[in-house]
C-alpha positions in Angstrom: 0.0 0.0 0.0 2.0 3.1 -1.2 -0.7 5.4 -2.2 -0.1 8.9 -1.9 -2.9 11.7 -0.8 -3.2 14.2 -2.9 -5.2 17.7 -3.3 -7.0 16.3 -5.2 -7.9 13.5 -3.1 -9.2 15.9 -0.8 -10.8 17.9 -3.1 -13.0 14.8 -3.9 -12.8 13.6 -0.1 -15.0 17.0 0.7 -17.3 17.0 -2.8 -18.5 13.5 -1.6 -18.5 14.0 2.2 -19.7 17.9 2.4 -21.7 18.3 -0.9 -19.6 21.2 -1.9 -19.3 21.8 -5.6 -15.8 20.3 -6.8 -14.6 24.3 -7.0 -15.7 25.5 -3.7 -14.6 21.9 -2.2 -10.9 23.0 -4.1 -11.1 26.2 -3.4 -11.5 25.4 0.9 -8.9 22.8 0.4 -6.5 25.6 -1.0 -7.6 27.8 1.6 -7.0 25.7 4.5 -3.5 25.2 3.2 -2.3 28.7 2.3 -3.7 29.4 5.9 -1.6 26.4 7.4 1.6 27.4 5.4 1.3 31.1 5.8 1.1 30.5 9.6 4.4 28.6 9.7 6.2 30.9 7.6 5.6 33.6 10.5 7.4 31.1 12.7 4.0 29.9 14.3 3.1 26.2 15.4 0.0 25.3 13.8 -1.8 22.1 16.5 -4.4 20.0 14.6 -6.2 18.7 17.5 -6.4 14.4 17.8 -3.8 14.8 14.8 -0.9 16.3 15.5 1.2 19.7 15.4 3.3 21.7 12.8 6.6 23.5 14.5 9.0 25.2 12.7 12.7 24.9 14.6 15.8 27.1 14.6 19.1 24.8 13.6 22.1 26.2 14.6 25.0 26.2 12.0 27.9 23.4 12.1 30.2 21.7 10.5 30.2 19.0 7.9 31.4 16.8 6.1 31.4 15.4 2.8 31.0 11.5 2.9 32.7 11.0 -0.4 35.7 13.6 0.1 36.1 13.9 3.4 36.4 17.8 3.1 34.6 19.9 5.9 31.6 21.5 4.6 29.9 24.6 6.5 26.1 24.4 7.2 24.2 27.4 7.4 21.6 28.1 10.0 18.2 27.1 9.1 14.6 26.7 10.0 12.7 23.4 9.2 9.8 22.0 9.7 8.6 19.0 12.5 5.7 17.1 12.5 4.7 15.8 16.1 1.9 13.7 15.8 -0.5 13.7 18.4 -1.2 10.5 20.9 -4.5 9.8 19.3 -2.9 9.6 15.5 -0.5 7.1 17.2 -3.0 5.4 19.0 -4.8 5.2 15.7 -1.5 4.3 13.7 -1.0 1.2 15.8 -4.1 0.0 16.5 
């Protein structure tokens, strides 16, 4: 089973669920997206309750290394983005 969900999947998950049209059913799934990812860009955590939370973390620079060469690369500070899902989602997962 290596199916991946898509937009679109969404898209058709609400239009057959909700009873949306298939535009305004894209159109919310669009919306809640841009509102997730605008969110993180400011550096806030976005918590989906029973499924988890979004945080964006501060890495520090370091050092290093190139596997093939051996030379000592520098790494730049960065933000990136952690998934935490939520006890329930596990519980779920594993059940």
């Amino acid at each position: 089973m290596s199916s991946t969900l898509t937009r679109a999947d969404l898209t058709e998950a609400i239009y057959e669920e909700v009873g949306l049209s298939r535009n305004e059913s894209a159109d919310l799934v669009e919306s809640v997206l841009e509102e997730v990812a605008s969110c993180l860009v400011k550096g806030e955590n976005v918590k989906v309750s029973s499924f988890g939370s979004f945080l964006v973390r501060q890495k520090n620079g370091r050092m290093g290394r190139n596997p093939k060469t051996g030379e000592e690369v520098p790494i730049a500070p960065r933000r990136v983005l952690v998934f935490r899902p939520s006890q329930v989602m596990k519980d779920r997962i594993n059940s």
